[in-house]
Chimera marker file (.cmm) of the C-alpha trace (Angstrom):
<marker_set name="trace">
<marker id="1" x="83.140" y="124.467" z="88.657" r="1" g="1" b="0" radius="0.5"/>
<marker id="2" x="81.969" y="122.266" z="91.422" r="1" g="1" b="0" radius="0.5"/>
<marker id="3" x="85.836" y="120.682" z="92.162" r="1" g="1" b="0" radius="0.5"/>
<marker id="4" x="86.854" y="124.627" z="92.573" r="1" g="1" b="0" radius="0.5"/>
<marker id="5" x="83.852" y="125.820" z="94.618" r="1" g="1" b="0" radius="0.5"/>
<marker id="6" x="84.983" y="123.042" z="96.970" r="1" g="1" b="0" radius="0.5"/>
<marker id="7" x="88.641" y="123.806" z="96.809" r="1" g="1" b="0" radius="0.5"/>
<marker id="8" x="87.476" y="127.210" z="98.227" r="1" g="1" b="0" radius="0.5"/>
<marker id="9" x="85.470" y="125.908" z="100.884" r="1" g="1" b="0" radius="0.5"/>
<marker id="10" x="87.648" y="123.480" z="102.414" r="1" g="1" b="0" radius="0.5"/>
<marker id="11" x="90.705" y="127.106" z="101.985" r="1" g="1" b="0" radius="0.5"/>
<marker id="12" x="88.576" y="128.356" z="104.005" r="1" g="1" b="0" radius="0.5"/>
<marker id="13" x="87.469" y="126.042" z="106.659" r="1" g="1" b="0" radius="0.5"/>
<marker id="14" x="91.336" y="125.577" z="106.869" r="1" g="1" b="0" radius="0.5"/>
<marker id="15" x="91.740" y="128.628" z="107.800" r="1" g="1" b="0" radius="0.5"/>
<marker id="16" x="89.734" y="127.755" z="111.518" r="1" g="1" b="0" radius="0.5"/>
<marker id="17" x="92.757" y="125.130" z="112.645" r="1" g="1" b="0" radius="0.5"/>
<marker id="18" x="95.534" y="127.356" z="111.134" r="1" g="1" b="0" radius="0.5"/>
<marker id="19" x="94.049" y="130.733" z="113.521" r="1" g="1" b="0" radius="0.5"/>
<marker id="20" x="93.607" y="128.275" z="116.459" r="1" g="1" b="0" radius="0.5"/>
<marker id="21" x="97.082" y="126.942" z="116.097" r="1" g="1" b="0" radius="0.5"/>
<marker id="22" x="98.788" y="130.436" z="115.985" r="1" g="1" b="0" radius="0.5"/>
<marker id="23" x="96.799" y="131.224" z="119.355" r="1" g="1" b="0" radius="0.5"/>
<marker id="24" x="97.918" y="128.039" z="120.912" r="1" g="1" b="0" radius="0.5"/>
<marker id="25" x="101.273" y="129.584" z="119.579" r="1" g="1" b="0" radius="0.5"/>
<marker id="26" x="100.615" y="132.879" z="120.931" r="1" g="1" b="0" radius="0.5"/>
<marker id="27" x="99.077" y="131.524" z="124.279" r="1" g="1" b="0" radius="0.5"/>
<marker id="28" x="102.258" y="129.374" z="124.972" r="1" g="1" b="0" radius="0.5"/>
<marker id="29" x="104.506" y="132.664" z="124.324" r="1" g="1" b="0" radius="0.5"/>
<marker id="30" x="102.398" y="134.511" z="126.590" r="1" g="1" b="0" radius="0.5"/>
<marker id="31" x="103.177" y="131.582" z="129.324" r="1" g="1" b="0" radius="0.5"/>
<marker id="32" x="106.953" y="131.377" z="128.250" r="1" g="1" b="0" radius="0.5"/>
<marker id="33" x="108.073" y="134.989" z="128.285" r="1" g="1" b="0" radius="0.5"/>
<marker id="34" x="105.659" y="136.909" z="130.609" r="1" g="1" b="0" radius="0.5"/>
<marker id="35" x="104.810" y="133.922" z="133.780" r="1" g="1" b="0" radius="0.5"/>
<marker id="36" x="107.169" y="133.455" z="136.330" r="1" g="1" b="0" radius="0.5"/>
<marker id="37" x="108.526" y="129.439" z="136.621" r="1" g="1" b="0" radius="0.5"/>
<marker id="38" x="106.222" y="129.209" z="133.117" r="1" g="1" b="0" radius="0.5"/>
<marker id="39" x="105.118" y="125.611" z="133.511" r="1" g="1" b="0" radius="0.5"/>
<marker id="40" x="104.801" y="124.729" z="137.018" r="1" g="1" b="0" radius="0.5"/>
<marker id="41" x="102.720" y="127.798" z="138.202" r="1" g="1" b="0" radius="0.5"/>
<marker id="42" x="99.676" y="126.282" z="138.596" r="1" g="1" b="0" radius="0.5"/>
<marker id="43" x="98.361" y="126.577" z="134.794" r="1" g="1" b="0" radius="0.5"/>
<marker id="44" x="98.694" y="123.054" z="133.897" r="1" g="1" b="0" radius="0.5"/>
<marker id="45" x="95.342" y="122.895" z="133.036" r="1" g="1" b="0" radius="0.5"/>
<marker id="46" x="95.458" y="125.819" z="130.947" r="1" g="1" b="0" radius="0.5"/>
<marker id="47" x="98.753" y="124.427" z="129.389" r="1" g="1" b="0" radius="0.5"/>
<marker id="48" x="96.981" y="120.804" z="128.688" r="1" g="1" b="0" radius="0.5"/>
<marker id="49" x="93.938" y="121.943" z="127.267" r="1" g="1" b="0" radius="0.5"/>
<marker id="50" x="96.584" y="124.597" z="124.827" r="1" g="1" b="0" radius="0.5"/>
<marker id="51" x="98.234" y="121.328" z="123.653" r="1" g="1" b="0" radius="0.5"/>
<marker id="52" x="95.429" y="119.848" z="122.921" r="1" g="1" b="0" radius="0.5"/>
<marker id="53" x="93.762" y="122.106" z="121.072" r="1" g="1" b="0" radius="0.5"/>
<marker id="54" x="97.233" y="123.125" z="118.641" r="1" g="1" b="0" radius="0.5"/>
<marker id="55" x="97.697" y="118.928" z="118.236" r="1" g="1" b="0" radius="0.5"/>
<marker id="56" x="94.028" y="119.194" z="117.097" r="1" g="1" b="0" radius="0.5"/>
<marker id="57" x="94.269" y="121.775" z="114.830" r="1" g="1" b="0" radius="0.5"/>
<marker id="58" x="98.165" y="120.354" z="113.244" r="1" g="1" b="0" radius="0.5"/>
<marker id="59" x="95.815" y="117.253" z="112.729" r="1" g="1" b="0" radius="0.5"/>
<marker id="60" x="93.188" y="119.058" z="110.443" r="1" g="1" b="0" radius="0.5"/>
<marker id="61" x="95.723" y="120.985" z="108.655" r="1" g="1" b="0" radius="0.5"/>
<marker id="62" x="97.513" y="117.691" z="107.526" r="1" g="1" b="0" radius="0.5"/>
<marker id="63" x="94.095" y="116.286" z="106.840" r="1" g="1" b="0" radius="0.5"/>
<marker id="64" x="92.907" y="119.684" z="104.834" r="1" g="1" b="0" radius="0.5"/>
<marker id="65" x="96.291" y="119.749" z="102.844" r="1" g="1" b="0" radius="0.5"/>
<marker id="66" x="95.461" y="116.281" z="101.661" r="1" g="1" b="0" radius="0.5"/>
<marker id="67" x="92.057" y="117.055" z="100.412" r="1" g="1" b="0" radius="0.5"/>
<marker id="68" x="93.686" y="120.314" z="98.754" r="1" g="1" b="0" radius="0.5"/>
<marker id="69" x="96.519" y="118.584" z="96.823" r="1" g="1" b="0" radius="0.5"/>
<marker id="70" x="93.359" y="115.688" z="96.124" r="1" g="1" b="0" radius="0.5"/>
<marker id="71" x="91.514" y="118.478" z="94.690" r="1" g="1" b="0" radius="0.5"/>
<marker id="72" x="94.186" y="119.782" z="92.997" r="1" g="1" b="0" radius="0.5"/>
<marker id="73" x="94.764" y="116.990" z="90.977" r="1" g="1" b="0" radius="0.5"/>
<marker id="74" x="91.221" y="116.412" z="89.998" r="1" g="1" b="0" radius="0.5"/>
<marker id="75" x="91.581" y="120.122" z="88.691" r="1" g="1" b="0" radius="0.5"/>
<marker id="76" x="94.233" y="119.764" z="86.536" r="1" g="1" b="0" radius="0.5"/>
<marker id="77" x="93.134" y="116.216" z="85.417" r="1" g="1" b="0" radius="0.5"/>
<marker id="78" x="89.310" y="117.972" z="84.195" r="1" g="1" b="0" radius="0.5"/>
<marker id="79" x="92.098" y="121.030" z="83.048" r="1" g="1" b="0" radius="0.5"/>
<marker id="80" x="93.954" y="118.915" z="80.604" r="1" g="1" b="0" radius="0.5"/>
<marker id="81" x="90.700" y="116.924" z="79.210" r="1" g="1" b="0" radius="0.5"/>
<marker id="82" x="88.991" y="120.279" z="78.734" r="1" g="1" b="0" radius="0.5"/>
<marker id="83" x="91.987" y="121.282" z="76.605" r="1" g="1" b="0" radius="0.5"/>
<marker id="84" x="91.841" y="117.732" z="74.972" r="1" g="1" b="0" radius="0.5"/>
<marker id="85" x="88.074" y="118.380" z="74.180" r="1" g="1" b="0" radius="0.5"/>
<marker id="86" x="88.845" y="122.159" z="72.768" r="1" g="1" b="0" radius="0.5"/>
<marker id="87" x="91.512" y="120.808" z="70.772" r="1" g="1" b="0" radius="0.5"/>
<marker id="88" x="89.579" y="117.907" z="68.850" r="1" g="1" b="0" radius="0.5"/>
<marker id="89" x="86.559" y="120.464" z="68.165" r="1" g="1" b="0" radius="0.5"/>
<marker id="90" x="88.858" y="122.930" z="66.673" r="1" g="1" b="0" radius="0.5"/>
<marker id="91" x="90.743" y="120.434" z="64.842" r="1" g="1" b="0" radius="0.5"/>
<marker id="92" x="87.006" y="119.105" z="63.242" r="1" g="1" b="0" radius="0.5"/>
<marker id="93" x="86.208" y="122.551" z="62.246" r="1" g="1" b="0" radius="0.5"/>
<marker id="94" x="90.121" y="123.736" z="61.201" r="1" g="1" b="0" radius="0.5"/>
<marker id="95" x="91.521" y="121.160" z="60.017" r="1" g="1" b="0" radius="0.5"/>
<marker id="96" x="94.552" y="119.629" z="61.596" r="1" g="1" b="0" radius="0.5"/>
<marker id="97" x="97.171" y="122.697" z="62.115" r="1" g="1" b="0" radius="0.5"/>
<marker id="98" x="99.948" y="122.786" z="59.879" r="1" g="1" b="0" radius="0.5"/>
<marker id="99" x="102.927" y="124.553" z="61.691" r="1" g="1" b="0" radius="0.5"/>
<marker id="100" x="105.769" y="125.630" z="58.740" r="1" g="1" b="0" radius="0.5"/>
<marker id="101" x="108.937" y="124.845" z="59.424" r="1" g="1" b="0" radius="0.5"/>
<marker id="102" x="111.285" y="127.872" z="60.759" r="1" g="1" b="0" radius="0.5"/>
<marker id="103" x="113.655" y="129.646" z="58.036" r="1" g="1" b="0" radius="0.5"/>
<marker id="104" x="117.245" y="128.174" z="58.449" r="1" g="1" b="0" radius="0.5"/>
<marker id="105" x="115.873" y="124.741" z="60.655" r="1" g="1" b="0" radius="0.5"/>
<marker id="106" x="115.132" y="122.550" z="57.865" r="1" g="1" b="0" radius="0.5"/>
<marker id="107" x="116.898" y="119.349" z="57.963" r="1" g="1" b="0" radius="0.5"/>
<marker id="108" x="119.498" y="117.791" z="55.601" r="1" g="1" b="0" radius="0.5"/>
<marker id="109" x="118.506" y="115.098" z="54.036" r="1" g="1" b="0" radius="0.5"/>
<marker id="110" x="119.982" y="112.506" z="55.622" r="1" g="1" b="0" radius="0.5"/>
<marker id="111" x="122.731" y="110.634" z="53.959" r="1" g="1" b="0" radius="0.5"/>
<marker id="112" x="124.315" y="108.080" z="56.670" r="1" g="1" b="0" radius="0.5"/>
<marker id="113" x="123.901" y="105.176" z="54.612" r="1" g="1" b="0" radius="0.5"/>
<marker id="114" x="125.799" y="106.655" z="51.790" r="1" g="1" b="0" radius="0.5"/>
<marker id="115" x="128.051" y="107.707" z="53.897" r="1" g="1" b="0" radius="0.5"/>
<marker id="116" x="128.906" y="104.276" z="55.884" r="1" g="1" b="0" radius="0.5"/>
<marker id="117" x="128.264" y="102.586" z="52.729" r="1" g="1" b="0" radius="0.5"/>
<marker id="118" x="131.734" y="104.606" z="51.220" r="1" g="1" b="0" radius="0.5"/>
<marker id="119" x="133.633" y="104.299" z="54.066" r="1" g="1" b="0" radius="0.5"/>
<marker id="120" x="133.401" y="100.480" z="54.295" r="1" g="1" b="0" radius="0.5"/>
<marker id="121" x="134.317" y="100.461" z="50.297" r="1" g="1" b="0" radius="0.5"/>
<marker id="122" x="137.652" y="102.502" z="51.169" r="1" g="1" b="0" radius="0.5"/>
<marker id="123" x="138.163" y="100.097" z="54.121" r="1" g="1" b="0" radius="0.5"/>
<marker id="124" x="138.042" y="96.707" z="51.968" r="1" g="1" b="0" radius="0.5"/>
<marker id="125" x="140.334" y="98.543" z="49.454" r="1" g="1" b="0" radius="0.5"/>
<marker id="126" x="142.878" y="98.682" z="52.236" r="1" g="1" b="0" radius="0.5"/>
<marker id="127" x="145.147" y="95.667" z="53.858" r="1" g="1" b="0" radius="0.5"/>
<marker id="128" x="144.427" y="94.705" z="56.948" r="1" g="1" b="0" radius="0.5"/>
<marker id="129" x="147.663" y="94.691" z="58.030" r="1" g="1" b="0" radius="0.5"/>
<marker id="130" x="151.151" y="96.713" z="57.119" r="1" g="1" b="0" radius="0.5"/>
<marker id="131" x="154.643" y="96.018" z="57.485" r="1" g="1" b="0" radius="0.5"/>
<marker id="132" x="157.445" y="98.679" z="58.578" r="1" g="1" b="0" radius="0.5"/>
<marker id="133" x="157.954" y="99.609" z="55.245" r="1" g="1" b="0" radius="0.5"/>
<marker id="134" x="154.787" y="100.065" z="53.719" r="1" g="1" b="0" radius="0.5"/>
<marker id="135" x="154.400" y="103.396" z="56.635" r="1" g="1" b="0" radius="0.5"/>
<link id1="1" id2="2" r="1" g="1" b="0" radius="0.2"/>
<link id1="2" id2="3" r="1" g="1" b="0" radius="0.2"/>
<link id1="3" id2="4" r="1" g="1" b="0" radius="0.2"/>
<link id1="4" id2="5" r="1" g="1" b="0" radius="0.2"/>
<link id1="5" id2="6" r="1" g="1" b="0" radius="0.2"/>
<link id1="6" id2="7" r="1" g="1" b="0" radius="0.2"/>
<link id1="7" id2="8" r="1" g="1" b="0" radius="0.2"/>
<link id1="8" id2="9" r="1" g="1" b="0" radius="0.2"/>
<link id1="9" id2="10" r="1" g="1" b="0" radius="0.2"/>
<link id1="10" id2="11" r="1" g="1" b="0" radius="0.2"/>
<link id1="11" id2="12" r="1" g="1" b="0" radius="0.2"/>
<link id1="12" id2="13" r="1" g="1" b="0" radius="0.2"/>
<link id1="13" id2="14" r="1" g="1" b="0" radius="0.2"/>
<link id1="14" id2="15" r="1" g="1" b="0" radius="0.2"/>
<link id1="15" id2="16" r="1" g="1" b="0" radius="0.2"/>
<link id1="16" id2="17" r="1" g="1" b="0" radius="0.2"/>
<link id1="17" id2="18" r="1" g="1" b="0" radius="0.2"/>
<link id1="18" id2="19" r="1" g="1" b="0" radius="0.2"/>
<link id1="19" id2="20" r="1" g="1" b="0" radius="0.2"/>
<link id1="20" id2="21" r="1" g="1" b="0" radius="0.2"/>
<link id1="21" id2="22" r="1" g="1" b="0" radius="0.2"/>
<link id1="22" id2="23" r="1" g="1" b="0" radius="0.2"/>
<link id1="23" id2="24" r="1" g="1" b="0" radius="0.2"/>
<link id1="24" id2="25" r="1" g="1" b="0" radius="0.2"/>
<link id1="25" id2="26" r="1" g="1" b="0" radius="0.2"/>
<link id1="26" id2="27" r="1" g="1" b="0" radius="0.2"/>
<link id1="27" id2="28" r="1" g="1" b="0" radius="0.2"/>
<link id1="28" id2="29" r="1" g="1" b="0" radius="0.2"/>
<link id1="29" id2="30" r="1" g="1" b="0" radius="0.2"/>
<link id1="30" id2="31" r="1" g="1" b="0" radius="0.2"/>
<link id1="31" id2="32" r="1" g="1" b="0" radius="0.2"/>
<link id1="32" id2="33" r="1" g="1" b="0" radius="0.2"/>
<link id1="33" id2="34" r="1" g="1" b="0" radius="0.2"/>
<link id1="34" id2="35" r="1" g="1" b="0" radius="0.2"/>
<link id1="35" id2="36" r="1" g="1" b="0" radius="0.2"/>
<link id1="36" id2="37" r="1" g="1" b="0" radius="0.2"/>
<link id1="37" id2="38" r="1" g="1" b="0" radius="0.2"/>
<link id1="38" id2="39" r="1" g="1" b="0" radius="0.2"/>
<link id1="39" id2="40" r="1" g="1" b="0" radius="0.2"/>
<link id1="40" id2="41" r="1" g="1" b="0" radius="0.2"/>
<link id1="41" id2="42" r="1" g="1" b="0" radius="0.2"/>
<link id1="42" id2="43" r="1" g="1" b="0" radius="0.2"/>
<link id1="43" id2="44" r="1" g="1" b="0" radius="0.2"/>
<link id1="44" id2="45" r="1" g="1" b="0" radius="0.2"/>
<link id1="45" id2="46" r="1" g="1" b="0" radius="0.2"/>
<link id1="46" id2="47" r="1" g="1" b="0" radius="0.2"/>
<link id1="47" id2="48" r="1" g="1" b="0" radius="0.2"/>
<link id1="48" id2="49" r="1" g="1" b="0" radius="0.2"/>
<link id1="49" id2="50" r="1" g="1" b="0" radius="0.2"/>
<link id1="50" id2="51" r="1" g="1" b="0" radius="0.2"/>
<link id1="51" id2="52" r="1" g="1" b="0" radius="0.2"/>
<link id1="52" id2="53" r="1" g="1" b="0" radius="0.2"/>
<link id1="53" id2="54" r="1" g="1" b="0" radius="0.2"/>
<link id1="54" id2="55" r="1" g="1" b="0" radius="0.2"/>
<link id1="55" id2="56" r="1" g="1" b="0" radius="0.2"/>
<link id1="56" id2="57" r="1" g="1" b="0" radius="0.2"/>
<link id1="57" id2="58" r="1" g="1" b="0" radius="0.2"/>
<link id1="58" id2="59" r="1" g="1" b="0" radius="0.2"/>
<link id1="59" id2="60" r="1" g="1" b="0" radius="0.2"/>
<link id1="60" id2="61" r="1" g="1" b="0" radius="0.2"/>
<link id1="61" id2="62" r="1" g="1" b="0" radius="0.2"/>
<link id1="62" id2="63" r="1" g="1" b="0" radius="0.2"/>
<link id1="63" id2="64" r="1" g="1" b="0" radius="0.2"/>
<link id1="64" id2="65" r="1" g="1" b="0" radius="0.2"/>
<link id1="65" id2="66" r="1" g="1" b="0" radius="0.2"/>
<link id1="66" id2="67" r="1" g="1" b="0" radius="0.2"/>
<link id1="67" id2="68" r="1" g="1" b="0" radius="0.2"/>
<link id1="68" id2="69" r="1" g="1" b="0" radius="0.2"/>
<link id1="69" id2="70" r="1" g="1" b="0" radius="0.2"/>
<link id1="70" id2="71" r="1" g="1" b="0" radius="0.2"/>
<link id1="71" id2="72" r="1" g="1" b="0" radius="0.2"/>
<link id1="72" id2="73" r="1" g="1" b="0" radius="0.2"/>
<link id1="73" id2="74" r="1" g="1" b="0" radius="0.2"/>
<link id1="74" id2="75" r="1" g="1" b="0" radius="0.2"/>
<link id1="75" id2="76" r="1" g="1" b="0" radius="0.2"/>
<link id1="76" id2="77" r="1" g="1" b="0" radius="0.2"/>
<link id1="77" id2="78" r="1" g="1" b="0" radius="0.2"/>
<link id1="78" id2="79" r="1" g="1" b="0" radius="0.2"/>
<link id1="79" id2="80" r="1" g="1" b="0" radius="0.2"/>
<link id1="80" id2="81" r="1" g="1" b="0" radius="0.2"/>
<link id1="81" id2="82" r="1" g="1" b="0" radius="0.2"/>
<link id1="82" id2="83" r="1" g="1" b="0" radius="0.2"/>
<link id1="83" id2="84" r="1" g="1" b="0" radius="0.2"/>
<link id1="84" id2="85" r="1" g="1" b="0" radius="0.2"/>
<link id1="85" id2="86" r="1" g="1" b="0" radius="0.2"/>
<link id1="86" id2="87" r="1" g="1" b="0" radius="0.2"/>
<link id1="87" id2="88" r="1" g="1" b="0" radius="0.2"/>
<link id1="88" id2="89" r="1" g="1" b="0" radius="0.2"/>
<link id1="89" id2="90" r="1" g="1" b="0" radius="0.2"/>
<link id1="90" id2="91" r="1" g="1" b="0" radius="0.2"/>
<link id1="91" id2="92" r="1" g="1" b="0" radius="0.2"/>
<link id1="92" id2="93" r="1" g="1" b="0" radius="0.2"/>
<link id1="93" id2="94" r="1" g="1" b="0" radius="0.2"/>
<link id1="94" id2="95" r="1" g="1" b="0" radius="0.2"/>
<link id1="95" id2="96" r="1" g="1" b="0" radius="0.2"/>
<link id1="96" id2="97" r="1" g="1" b="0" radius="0.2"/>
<link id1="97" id2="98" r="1" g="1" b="0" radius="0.2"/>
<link id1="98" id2="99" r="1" g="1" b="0" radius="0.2"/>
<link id1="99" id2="100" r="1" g="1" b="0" radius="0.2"/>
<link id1="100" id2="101" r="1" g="1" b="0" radius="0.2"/>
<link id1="101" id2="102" r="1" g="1" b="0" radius="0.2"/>
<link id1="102" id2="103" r="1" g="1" b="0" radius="0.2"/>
<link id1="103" id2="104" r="1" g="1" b="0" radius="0.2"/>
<link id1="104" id2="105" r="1" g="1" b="0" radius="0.2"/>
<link id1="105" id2="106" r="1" g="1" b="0" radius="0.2"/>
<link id1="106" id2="107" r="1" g="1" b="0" radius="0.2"/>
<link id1="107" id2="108" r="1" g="1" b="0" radius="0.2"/>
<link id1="108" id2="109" r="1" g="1" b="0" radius="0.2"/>
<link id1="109" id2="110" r="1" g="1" b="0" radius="0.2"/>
<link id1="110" id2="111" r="1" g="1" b="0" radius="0.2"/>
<link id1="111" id2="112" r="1" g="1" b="0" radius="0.2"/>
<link id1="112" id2="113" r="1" g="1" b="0" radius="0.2"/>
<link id1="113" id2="114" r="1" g="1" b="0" radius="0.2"/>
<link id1="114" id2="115" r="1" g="1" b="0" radius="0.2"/>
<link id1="115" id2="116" r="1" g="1" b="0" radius="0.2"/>
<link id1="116" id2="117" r="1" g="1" b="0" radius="0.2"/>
<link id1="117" id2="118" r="1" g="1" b="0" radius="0.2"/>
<link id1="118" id2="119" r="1" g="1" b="0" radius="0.2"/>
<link id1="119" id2="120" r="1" g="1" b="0" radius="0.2"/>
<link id1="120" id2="121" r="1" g="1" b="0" radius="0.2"/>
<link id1="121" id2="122" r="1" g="1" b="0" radius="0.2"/>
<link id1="122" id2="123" r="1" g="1" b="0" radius="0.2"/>
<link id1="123" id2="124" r="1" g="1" b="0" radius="0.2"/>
<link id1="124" id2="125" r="1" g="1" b="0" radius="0.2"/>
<link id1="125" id2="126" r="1" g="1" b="0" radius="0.2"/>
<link id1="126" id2="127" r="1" g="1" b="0" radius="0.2"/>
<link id1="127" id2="128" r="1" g="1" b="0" radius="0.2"/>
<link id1="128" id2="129" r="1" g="1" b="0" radius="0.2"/>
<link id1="129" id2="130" r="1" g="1" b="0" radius="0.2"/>
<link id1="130" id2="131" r="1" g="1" b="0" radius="0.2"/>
<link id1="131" id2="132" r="1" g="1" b="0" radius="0.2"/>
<link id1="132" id2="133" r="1" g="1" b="0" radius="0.2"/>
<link id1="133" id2="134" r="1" g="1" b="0" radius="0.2"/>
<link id1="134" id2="135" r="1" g="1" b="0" radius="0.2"/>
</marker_set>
């Protein structure tokens, strides 16, 4: 319970970069589309510190999408041994499960050996070589 109450926690502090990144976005569309000679009009500043602050953010969304997929696979490992656990208890208790066979997927019994066995009887029985006239 712990691994997912933090896999929550850090969702949402990653949400804090992700809405400061689509400002950035937003602020640099604002300075593309609606300011007149958009990066020389004196907002340099403005522009810098907009940079700044969406490299910033890009950095702690990498750095948040590691600890997710680290979390992630901590979940599923504790996942898979929880299964492991369920399974062993219910096989002390049950039994070990006994799963019939479908109707119609039975097997053959498996005669190979026979098989290879005859053929290289019917191969000895030949000659190894034959002449025109023997065809």
């Amino acid at each position: 319970m712990q691994v997912l109450r933090d896999q929550g926690c850090v969702r949402h502090v990653a949400c804090v970069p992700a809405l400061l990144l689509l400002l950035v976005v937003a602020g640099f569309g604002y300075g593309a589309i609606l300011n007149e000679n958009f990066p020389y009009n004196g907002s340099e500043v403005v522009y810098r510190i907009l940079c700044e602050i969406g490299l910033a953010s890009l950095i702690c969304l990498v750095g948040f999408a590691g600890v997710l997929t680290l979390y992630r696979l901590k979940l599923n490992r504790l996942r898979e041994e929880c299964r492991w656990l369920v399974k062993r208890l219910l096989e002390s208790h049950l039994g070990k499960p006994h799963t019939p066979a479908l109707p119609g997927s039975q097997r053959e019994p498996d005669n190979r050996e026979e098989t290879q066995s005859a053929a290289l009887s019917t191969k000895a029985a030949e000659p190894a070589f034959r002449c025109h006239g023997d065809l």
